[in-house]
Steps between C-alpha positions, in 0.01 A plus 500: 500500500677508154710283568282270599289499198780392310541189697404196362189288651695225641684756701219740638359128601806420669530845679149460616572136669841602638317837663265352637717211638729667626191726721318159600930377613552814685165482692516084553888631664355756653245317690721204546759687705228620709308208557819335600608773727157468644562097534833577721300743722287194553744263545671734762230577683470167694891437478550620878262257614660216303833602670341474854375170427810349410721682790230347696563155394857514514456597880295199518740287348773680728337373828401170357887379384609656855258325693556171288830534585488544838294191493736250249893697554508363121760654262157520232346705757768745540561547157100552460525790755796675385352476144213685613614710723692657252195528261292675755812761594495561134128570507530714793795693394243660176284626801461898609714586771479855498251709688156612294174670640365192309380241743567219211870605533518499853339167537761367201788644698371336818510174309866551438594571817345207673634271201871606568390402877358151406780453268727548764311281744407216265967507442498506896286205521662298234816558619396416874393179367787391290739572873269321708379737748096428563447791707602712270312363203183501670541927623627580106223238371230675678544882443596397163099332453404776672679762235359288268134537627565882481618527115205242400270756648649792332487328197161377527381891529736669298414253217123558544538864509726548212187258338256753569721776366577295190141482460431823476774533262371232245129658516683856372732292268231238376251894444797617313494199250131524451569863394817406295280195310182784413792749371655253302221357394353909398830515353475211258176665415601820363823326351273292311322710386768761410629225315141365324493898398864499367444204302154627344697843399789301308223265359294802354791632307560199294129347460339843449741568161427089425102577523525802302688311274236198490192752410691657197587151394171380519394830310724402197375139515174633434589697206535865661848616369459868592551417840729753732865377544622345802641726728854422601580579869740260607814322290428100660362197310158698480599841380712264218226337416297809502734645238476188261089522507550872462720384212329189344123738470690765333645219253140383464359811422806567237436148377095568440624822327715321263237250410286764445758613293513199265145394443549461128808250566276298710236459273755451196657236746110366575455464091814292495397259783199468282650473208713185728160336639400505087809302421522268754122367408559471148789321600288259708252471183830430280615241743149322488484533118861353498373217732259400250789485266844444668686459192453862430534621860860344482564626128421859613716475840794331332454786251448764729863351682656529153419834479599569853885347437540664126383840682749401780295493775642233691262470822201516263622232300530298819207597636270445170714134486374399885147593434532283188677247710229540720199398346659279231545303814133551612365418193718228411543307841125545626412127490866362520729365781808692592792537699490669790822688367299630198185654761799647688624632157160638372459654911829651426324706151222549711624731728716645256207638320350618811801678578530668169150600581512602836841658492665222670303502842487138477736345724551116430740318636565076475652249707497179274660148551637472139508095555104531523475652095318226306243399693231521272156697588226631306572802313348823625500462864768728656468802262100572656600447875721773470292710276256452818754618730598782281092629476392418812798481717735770419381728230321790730729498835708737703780350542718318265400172316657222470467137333730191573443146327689201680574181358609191793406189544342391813549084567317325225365881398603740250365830668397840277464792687401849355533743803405893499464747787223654357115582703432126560227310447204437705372115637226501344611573157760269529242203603289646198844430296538173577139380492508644121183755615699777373305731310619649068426878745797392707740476220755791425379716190794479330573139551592284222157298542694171693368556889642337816213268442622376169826468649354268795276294306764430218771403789249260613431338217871464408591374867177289574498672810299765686766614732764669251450820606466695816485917561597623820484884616528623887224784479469824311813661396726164533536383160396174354680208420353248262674159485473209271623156595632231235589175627749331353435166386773242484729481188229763308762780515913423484599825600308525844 
């Protein structure tokens, strides 16, 4: 029983469906071999008849060819005769010729007398014929059909006889199936259920440790940690993962103690988090003061990147010098017309900001035609798609984000796509989108204040035509893909 315990589930399974195979193969054999037995007794039963029937039609066929013969002198004929007359000897010669108190095996051994007579006779007859002497043909002819007469009759009653005792025999035989088919049948019964018992016992040793297992669990997940361990009986799948829940509470409850433990860390840690949230909003006020004036907002960041590269900190230099970049560009380039090479450029700060600020979680990739650079858009378009696909597509997911811009032409089209495999976006809101019905509450709260609907109705404007843009997204969870289509007009742009 030790031993057992240790095995693993997939083998106690297995030994339970090979046991109990094995028991239903032995009893299937079993009953096979005597249902088959049973089947030969059958068969047997009725075999003497059969026998009779046919040595009756050989004699038959015997007289027949001899007669036809005697009628014809043909060579066919003669041939016909001796072929049977040496199938009915060979009949006769499996007869009982030995003496029996049994009146069956008299009457068979009378049979095989008279047949070596008529045999004889029938060769007396033949031969009488084939010399030529009538007188004799006609005695040997006669006592032959006489004979003949004799061993039909015998036949006749020793084949209804041996019917009546084969009857008998197949009423006890056919008695003994019945009984065979209710014990087999009883059998099949018990081994079912011997089985439907075994299979319940193996069963209840691996889903009684799983429930027990299940009602802690759901104990912890309600927040009662003083629960009673797991008790470990067996060393399978369960009893391992019995150990690792028997494991993982007492790490819990070591965990709890340790936060306990360090309540005054937390809150220091809660202070500093504040301290953050107070630093980050007088940022935002500093970056809306410094919008009213831009020429200082530059001043202090090209100061502040000074500082940065005279203190030698390189990656704050260059990350103070893109966020300059970044909205010298905005400011600058609001109402202007631009390359599509320089939106690519400022999508390129963009994201490195973001990834400064999100600890590079951002993952944007391009695929770009390079020959497609100078068509010229309005400025301000790309950056805010993929600001929307950073807020509302990727930010707050499971799995991990990602962003790709593509640049190819399609015919007479230069195609934009900004791709993420974020939450998606519903049908509605998209229709809302491009029907400009979008509401200022749907806008991301940090945004840079230029919305997808700037973006649309700018593009518009610049393209004289409603269908620049589309946004496509397969359900929730899919991603969206928002595409903007410049056609290329002919001899407006030498490198395309």
């Amino acid at each position: 029983m030790n031993r057992i315990r240790k095995f693993s589930i997939r083998v106690k399974m297995m030994l339970v469906f090979i046991m109990t195979t094995l028991i239903i193969l032995f009893i299937n054999l079993f009953m096979y071999v005597n249902v088959n037995h049973m089947m030969n007794r059958l068969d047997e039963v009725y075999l003497s008849n059969v026998s009779l029937n046919e040595l009756a039609d050989k004699l038959s066929s015997v007289q027949s060819s001899m007669t036809a013969y005697l009628n014809t002198r043909t060579s066919d004929a003669m041939e016909d005769y001796y072929r049977n007359e040496q199938d009915y000897a060979g009949l006769v010669a499996g007869l009982n010729d030995r003496v029996y108190g049994n009146d069956l095996k008299m009457m068979e051994k009378n049979i095989k007398n008279m047949s070596g007579e008529y045999l004889e006779l029938t060769g007396q007859t033949i031969d009488a014929k084939r010399g030529g002497n009538v007188e004799k043909v006609k005695l040997h002819y006669g006592r032959a059909t006489q004979v003949y007469g004799y061993i039909s009759t015998y036949l006749y009653s020793l084949n209804n006889e041996q019917f009546r005792a084969n009857s008998v025999s197949y009423q006890a035989l056919s008695m003994s199936m019945q009984y065979l088919e209710w014990i087999n049948i009883i059998t099949l019964i018990l081994v079912g259920a011997c089985n439907l018992a075994l299979v319940i016992m193996m069963t209840r040793t691996i889903t009684r440790p799983l429930q027990r297992l299940a009602g802690t669990a759901d104990q912890v997940a309600r927040g009662n940690l003083e629960v009673a361990l797991l008790p470990v009986i067996s060393e399978d799948e369960v009893g391992v993962v019995s150990k690792a829940f028997n494991q993982m509470v007492i790490s819990i409850r070591e965990y709890i103690d340790r936060i306990r433990g360090s309540m005054e860390t937390e809150r220091e840690m809660k202070e500093k988090e504040l301290m953050m949230e107070t630093h980050l909003k007088d940022a935002q006020i500093r970056y809306l003061q410094a919008q009213i004036n831009p020429h200082f907002l530059f001043n202090t960041l090209n100061a502040g990147a000074q500082l940065a590269m005279m203190e030698g900190a390189d990656r704050t230099y260059r990350y103070v010098q893109n966020v300059a970049d970044f909205f010298r560009y905005n400011v600058k380039k609001n109402n202007a017309t631009v390359t599509l090479k320089e939106e690519i450029a400022l999508v390129d700060t963009y994201v490195y900001i973001l990834n400064v600020r999100f600890s590079g979680d951002i993952h944007f990739r391009k695929e770009v035609d390079e020959s497609l650079l100078q068509i010229q858009v309005p400025s301000m378009i790309l950056q805010p798609i993929v600001e929307n696909s950073v807020n509302y597509g990727i930010r707050n997911i499971d799995w991990e984000g990602e962003i790709l811009l593509s640049v190819y032409r399609m015919n007479d089209t230069v195609c934009v796509s900004i791709k993420d495999n974020g939450i998606g976006i519903s049908r509605e809101k998209i229709d809302k989108i491009l029907s400009s019905q979008l509401r200022a509450s749907d806008l991301s709260g940090d945004s840079n204040g230029i919305g997808l609907d700037n973006v649309i109705g700018r593009l518009r404007l610049f393209l004289d035509d409603e269908d620049v843009i589309s946004i496509i997204s397969e359900g929730e969870n899919k991603g969206t893909e928002v595409r903007i289509y410049i056609p290329v007009r002919e001899g407006e742009y030498e490198d395309v």
